[in-house]
N, C-alpha and C positions, 0 to 999 in steps of 0.2 A: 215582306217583299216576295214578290215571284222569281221562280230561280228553276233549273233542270231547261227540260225541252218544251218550254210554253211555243203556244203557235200563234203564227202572225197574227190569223185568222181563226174566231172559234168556229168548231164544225165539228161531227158527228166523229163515232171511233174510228180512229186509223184504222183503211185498208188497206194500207200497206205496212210493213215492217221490215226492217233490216237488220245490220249486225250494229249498226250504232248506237242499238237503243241496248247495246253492254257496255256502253260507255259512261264516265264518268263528266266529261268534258262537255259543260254547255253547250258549248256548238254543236259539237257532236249529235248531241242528242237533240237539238235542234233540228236534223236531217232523218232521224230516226225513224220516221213513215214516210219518207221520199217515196215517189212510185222508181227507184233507181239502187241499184245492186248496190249498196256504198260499202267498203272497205276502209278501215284505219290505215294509216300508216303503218305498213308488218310485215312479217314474214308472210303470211298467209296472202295476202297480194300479191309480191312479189312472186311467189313460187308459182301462184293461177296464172301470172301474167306470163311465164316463161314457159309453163306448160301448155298453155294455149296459144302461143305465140301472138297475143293481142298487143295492141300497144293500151297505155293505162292513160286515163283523165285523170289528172290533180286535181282538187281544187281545194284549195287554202282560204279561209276568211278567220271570222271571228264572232263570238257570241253577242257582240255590241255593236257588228259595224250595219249599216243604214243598207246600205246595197247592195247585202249578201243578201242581207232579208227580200231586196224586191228581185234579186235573182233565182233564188230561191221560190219565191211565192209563183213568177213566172216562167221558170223552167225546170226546176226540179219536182214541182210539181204537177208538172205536166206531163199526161200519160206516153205519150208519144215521144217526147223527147226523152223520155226514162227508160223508155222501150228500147228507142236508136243506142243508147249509153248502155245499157245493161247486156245486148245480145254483141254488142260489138269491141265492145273496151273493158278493160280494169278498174271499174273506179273507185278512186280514193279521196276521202275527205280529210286534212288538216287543218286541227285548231292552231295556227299561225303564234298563240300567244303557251299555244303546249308544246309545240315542237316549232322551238322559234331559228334552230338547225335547217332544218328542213325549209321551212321560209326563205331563211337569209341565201339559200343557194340559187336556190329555184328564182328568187324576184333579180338577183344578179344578172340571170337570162334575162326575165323578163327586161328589166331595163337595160338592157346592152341591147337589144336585138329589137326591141320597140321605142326608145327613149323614152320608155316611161313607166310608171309601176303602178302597181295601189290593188287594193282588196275590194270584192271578190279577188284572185290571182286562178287563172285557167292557165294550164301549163299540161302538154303528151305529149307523151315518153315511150320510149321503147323499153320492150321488157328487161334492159340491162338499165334502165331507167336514166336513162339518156334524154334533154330535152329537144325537140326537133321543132314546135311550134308553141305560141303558147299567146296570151292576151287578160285584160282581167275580166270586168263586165262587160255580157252578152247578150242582147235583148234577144227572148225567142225565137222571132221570126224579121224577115230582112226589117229594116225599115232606112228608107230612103239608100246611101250608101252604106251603111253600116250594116254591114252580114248579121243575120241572124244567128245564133248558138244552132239552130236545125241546120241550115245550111253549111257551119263552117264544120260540124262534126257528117255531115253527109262527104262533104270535099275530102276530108282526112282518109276517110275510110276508100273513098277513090284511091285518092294517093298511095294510101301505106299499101295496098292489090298491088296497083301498078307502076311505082316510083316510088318504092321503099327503100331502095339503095340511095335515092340522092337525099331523101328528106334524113336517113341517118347518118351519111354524110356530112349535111349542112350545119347539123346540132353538132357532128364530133368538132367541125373545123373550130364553130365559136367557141365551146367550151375548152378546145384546147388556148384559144386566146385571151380566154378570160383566166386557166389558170395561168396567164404568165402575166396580162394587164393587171390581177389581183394582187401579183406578188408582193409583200413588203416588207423587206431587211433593210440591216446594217450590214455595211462592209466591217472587216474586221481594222479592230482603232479607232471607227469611224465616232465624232463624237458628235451630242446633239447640235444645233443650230444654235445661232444667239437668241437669249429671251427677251431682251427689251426691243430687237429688231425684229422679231416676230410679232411681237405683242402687239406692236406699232400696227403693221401690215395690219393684222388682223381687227385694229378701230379701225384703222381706212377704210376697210370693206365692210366695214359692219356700215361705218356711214355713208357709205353710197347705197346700201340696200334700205336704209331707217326714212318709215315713212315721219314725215313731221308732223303733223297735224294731228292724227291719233296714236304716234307712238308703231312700236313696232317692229317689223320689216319684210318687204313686198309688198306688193297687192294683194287683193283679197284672193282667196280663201286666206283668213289671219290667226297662225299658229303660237302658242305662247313661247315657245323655246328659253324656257328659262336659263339654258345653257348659255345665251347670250346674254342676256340679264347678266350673271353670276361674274362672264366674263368683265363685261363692265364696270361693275363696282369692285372687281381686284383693279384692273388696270387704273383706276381712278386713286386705288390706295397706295399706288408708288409714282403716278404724276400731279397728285393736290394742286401743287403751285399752277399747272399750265394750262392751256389752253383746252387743249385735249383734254387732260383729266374731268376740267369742269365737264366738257361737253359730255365725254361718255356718263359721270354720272346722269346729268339732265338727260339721257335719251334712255336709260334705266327706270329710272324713279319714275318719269314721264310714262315709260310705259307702263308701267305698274299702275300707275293712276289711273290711266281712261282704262287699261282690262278690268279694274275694282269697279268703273263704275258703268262698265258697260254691261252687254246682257248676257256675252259671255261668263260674265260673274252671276251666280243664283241667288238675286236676291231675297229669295223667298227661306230656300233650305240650304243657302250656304254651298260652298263647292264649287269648283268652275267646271264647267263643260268643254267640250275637246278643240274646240275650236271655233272661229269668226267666218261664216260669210262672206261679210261685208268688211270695208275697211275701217268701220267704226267700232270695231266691237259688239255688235247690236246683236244681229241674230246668229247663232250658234246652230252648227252640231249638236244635239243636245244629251250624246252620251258623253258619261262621264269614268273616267278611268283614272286609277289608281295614281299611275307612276304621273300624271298631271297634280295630283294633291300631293303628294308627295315633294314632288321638286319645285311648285310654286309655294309650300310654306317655306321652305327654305330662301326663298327669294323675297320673300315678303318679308321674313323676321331681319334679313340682311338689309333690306330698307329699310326698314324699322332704325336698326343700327348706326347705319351711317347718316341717315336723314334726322332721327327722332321724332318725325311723323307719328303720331298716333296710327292715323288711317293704318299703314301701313301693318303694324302688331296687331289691331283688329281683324283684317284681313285674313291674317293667317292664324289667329284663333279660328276665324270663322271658317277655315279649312281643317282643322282639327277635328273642329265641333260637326261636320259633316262625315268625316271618314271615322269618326268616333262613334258617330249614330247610324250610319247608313252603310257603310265599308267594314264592317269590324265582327267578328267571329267572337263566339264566349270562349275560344282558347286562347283570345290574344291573336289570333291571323288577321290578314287585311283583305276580303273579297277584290276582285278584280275590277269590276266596271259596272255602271247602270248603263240599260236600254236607252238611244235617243227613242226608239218608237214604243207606245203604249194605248189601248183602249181607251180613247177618248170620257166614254162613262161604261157603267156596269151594262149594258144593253148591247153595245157598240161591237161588232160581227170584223172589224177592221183595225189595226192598229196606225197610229199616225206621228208623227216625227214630228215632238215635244208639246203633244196633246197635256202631260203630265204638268207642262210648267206654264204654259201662257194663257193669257184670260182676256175675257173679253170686256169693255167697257160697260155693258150693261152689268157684268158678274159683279165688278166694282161698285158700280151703285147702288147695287142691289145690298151688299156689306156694308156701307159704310152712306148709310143717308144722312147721320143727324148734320144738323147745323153746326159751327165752332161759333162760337159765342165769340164776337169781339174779331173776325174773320173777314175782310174786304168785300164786301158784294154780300153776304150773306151766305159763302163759300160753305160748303158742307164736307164734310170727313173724305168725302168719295173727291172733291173737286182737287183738294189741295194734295191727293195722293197723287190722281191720275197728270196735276200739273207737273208734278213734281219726277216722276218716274215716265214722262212720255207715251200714257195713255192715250188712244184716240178713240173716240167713235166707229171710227170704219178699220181699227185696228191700223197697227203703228209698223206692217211687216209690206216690206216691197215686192212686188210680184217677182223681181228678179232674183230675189233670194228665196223664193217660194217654185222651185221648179215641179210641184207637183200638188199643187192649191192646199195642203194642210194647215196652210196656218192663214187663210181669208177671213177677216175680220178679227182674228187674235190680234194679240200686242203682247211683245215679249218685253219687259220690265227692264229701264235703263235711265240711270239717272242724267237728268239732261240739266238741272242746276245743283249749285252746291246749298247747303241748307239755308245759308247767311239772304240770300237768292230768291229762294224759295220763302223763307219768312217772311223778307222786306215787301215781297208781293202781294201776302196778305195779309201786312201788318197785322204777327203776330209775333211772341219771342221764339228765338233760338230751340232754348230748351223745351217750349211748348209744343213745337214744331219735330224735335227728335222725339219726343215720346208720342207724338201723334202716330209717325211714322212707321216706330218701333211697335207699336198696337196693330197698327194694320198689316206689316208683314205677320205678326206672329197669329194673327185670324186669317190671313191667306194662309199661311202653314197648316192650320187647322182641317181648311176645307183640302187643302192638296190633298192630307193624309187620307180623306175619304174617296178620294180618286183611284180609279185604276193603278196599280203602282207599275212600272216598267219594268224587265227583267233585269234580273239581277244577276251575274255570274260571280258564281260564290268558289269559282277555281281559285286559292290560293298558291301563288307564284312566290316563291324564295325572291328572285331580285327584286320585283317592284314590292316585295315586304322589305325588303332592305331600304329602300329609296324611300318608305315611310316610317321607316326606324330613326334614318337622320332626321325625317323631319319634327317628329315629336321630340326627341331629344335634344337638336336645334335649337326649335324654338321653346323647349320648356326652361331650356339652360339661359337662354338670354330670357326670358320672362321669371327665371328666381320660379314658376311655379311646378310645384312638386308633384303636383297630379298628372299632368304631361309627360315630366320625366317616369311616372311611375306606369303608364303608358307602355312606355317607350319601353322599360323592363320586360314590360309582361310579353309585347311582341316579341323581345328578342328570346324569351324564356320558349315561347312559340316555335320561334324556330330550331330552337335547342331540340328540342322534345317531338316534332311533327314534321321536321324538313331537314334534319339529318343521320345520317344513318351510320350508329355510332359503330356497326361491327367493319365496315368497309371503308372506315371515316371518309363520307362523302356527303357534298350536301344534293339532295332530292330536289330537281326543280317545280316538283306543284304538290298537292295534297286536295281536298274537296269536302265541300259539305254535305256529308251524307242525308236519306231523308229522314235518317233518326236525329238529325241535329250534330251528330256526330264529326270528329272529322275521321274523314275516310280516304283510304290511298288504295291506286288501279294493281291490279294484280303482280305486273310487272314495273315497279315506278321508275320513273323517267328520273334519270341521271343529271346535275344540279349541270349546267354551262356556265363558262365563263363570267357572263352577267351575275350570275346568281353569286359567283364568288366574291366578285370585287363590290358589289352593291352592300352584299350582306357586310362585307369586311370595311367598307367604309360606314355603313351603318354600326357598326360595333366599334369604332374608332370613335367615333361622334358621339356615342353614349358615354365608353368610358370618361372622353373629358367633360363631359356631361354632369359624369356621378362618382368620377375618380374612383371606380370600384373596379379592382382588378381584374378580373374572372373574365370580363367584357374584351381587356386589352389580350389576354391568354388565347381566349380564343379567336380572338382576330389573327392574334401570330399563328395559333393551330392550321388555321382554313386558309392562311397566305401561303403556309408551305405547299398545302396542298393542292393550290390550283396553282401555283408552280412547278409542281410532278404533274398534274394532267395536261395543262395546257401551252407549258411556256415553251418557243421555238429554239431551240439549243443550237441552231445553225444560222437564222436569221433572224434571231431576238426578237422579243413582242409576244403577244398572245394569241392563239388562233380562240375560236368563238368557241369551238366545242371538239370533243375527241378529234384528233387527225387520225389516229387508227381505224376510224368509224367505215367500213365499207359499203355501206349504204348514201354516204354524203359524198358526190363529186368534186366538189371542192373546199380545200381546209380555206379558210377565210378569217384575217385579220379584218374587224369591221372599224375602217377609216371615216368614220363619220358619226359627230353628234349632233341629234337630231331629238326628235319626241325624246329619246331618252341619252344619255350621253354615253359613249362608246366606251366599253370595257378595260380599253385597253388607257383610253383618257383619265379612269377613275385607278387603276392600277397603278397610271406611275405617280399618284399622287399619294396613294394606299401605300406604297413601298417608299416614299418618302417618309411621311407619318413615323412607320415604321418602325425603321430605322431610327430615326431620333426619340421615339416613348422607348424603343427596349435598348437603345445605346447599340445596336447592330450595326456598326457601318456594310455589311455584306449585302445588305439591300438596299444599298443608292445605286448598287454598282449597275445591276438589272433596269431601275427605274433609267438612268441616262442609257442604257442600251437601247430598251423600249423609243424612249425619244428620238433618238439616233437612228432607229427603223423607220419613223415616220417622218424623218425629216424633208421628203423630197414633198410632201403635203403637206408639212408645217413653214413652207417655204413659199410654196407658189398659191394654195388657196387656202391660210391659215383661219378662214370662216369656216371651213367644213368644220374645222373640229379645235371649238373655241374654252372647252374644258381642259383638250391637252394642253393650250396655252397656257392656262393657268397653271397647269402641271411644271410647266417647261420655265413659267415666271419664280415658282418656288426655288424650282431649282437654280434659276440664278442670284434670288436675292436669298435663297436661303434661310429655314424655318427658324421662326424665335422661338427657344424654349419659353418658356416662362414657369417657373417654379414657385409655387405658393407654401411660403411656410408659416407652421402653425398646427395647432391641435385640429384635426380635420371635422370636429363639431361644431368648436367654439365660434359665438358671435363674428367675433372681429376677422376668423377664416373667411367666413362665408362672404361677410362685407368684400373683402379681396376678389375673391372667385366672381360677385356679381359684377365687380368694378371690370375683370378682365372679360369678362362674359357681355357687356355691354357693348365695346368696341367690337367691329369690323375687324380683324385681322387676318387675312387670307393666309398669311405666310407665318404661322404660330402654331404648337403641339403646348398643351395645359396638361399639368402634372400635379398632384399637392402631396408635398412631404415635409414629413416633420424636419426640424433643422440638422438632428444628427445625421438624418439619411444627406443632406445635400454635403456634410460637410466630409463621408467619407465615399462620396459619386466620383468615379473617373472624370475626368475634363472632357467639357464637349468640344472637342477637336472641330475646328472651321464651322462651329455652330451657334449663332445670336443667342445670348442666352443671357436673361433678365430672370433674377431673383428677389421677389417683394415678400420683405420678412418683418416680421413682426417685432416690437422692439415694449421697452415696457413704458415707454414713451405714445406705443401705437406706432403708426405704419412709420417707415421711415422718410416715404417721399410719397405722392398721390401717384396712385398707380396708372393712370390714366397720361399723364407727363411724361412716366418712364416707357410708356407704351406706344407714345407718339410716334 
């Protein structure tokens, strides 16, 4: 895979170079022969910006997003506007997914003062680094009403000459608003809200937002948010009998279903890509990132679970088998993201958004002519594929989800019947028909791999390694398979060794792949945030019940204490995202929203539940309901934003079941146990195995559900599955 600073476009040696190209960070180095001064994120910026009294250009993106690239291709490489930026401003580029500090500040402006956010993110600042304007993508030059990027950086410099007093004005008044709208405590006593009238709330809104038809929620652009999903199938595990319950499973699994067979899902190489277009699932976004494989195998083995759907377990092997071949480091790391845009073929001067995965109907029949014997019409290999996956002739993609004709005459792969469907069509069998199938994807696989392959950002990130830690763990723990769980070791062994830094005990938030194969870390490494604590720590939770090996639970407790010395608010409970002593960051920010990923402080109080119940600590519930109690005036009025604390906030009312498995921790009939609890759904449960002496001299778990299934010489003494009900 290609990986470093590939460029959109091929063309002759860079004449230009800047300081980005001493960076390690894809993106970074992405900009590295920009015709434009670019600066990191550093001191060395800051100090030019205060000595020259300029004000600075931010601009934050990412090594995989779609629109930096055509921001980038049209105006950072444009001589003239590199000119206007470099004689007049400070500029700074930020990898958004390396200093994700730096982002969460800066888009808080941006979305308070424009209502709306997203990457590219353009944001000028004053050289105390103050925001006074800011926007994301900026086409060149005017077009229609929409200012140009030449225009609105010509207007600034207007301004800052001669109305520089009010534009830094204007940025002190909102930032002063936003730190007091941002603020979020608990009074003191104050205790969380109710969990089952929360929990409530929070289906309501979920189903007024749940599209019905493909599953979901909203209109398109259609995001997976598995934090919804997750939400769902708890809430469904404490109302079985009602109405609701039903329904919230069925708009889970339902979704699960059309994204598996839409084109969102890859069916060629496995993996879902970032997002839907369209409201069907069809055509995608077609980069692929990390912390999306991570938290939909979780989702999927959880369906698996409750449904016993095959589809379901498949699915999320088939996410395994994608971040295991194509995401995966030989230390055990997880790369960050694939490119949506790539080189159409080896020739090709231009890169194009998901040239790597769609095909054309001709490419099909060109693969697959012969005849199937005994086949309706005299149907050939190519026919019954392209029936089957919503192949067209004139390609199967709508111009309205083609805003820039890349995919005219493609067809992006989407299964539009189910196989039973599909066979009876052309009177063939079932299982004739899946191995047809299964032959032709893995001959499309074939010819992909000879294709141009899309960039690959090979930054390894501490959190979303955490968030792919549960998932291997997850689901190798509910699939009984060993090679998953052993996985799942070597990543966490990864981050032992390459993402913490044992003299300062702190975890490091990125690390890279050098071009000796190597992993390689930036001269100064970037300091682990909050994310990085509570992801890895819930990932290290999820292994040890995994693999009941202690060493996993220890250093969970290690790295708990200690993003509770870095980050935790001792005046108004909760977590801020990263250093509050940082005086480079304007504002310390609790992040009240889960979304693409689920909020730090949402996985914390569920982390400090956990806890407490594996090490017998009651000292960490106390913080968990504090945390809650912070968030309650948003766990109250819009308890969608942040549908993982609910489930935080349901344990804590119904309270975690131990479950204690005893028995020789090799023996047959142990494991039979561990797969019977490992089978079930139970959101509101911590798994332990101990031999019988240890349970019989354990302190009482004081106000805690606690089921023991022990071994007798009889065999089990009741089905564990009954007592688990």
């Amino acid at each position: 895979m290609a990986s470093g600073g590939d460029r959109a476009t091929r063309s002759k040696p860079p004449k230009h170079t800047n300081r980005l190209s001493k960076e390690k960070s894809s993106y970074l180095l992405q900009h590295a022969h920009n015709p434009v001064d670019w600066y990191p994120w550093g001191q060395e910026a800051f100090d030019k910006a205060k000595n020259e009294d300029k004000p600075i250009f931010l601009s934050v993106g990412y090594s995989t997003c779609h629109w930096c690239h055509v921001m980038e291709r049209e105006s950072f490489e444009d001589e003239e506007i590199g000119k206007i930026l470099s004689k007049n401003f400070v500029c700074m580029k930020v990898d958004r997914e390396e200093r994700p500090d730096v982002d969460k500040v800066y888009m808080t402006f941006v979305q308070a003062t424009s209502g709306g956010g997203g990457w590219p993110m353009s944001v000028w600042l004053t050289p105390d680094l103050k925001p006074f304007i800011c926007g994301t993508y900026f086409p060149p030059r005017d077009m229609g009403r929409t200012p140009g990027l030449k225009t609105v950086l010509l207007r600034i410099i207007e301004q800052w000459q001669s109305n520089r007093e009010t534009l830094e004005s204007s940025g002190e008044r909102v930032l002063e608003a936003l730190r007091k709208g941002t603020a979020i405590s608990a009074s003191p006593g104050e205790t969380p809200p109710s969990g089952p009238d929360v929990a409530n709330r929070c289906f309501r809104q979920l189903v007024r937002s749940y599209e019905e038809e493909y599953g979901g929620f909203r209109e398109a652009p259609k995001f997976p948010t598995p934090v919804n999903l997750m939400f769902l199938m708890s809430f469904w595990t404490v109302n079985r009998s009602t109405s609701e319950g039903a329904e919230a499973l069925q708009m889970a699994l339902h979704t699960l279903r059309m994204m598996a067979l839409g084109g969102i899902h890859d069916h060629v190489a496995q993996g879902f890509h970032r997002y839907s277009t369209d409201t069907s699932w069809h055509v995608p976004h077609f980069e692929k990132m990390l912390y999306d494989q991570g938290q939909l195998a979780v989702a999927y083995i959880t369906a698996y679970q409750v449904s016993g759907e095959c589809l379901f377990a498949d699915v999320a092997r088939d996410v395994l088998l994608y971040v295991s071949r194509d995401l995966s480091d030989k230390s055990g790391g997880f790369y960050s993201a694939e490119d949506a845009d790539s080189f159409p073929t080896a020739e090709s001067t231009e890169k194009r958004e998901g040239a790597f995965c769609v095909w054309t109907a001709g490419e099909i029949r060109e693969l697959f002519p012969n005849i199937v014997e005994g086949a309706t019409g005299g149907a050939t290999q190519a026919d019954i594929f392209m029936h089957h996956y919503g192949v067209k002739e004139q390609g199967n993609v709508d111009p309205g989800q083609d805003p820039h004709g890349e995919l005219q005459g493609q067809n992006v792969l989407i299964v539009r019947y189910s196989v039973e469907l599909t066979a009876a069509h052309f009177a063939i069998s079932v299982e004739r028909l899946s191995d047809l199938l299964a032959h032709a994807r893995a001959r499309l696989a074939e010819v992909r791999r000879a294709r141009p392959p899309p960039h690959l950002d090979t930054k390894m990130l501490a959190s979303w390694n955490g968030l792919m830690l549960s998932g291997f763990a997850r689901v190798g723990a509910v699939l009984g398979d060993k090679a998953l769980l052993e996985r799942a070791e070597k990543a966490a062994c990864f981050l032992r060794k390459h993402l913490w830094d044992h003299e300062d005990q702190k975890i490091l938030h990125s690390c890279y792949r050098g071009n000796n194969m190597e992993v390689e870390q930036v001269a100064s490494p970037i300091a682990g945030f909050l994310d990085d604590y509570a992801f890895v720590v819930c990932g290290l939770l999820d292994l040890f019940e995994a693999t009941q090996k202690v060493r996993w639970l220890e250093w969970a407790e290690e790295l708990q204490q200690r993003q509770d010395q870095l980050f935790w608010d001792s005046q108004g409970s909760g977590y801020f995202c990263n250093d509050p002593s940082d005086p480079t960051l304007l504002l310390s920010l609790k992040q009240d929203q889960d979304g693409a990923e689920p909020s730090a402080n949402s996985v914390s109080a569920m982390n400090l539940l956990r806890l407490s119940h594996l090490t017998d600590r009651r000292d960490w519930m106390q913080p968990s309901q504090h945390l809650l109690a912070a968030f309650s005036d948003r766990l109250l009025k819009v308890p969608i934003a942040l549908p993982d604390m609910v489930r935080s906030l349901m344990a804590q009312h119904y309270t975690l079941k131990q479950i204690v498995i005893c028995g020789q921790p090799d023996a047959e009939d142990t494991l039979s146990l561990i797969s019977s609890v490992n089978s079930l759904f139970l959101p509101h449960k911590n798994t332990k195995g101990d031999i019988l002496k240890n349970i019989v001299t354990r302190p009482p778990f004081t106000g805690n559900g606690f089921v023991s299934i022990q071994l007798t010489e009889r065999g089990i003494d009741e089905d564990p599955k009954k007592l688990l009900a």
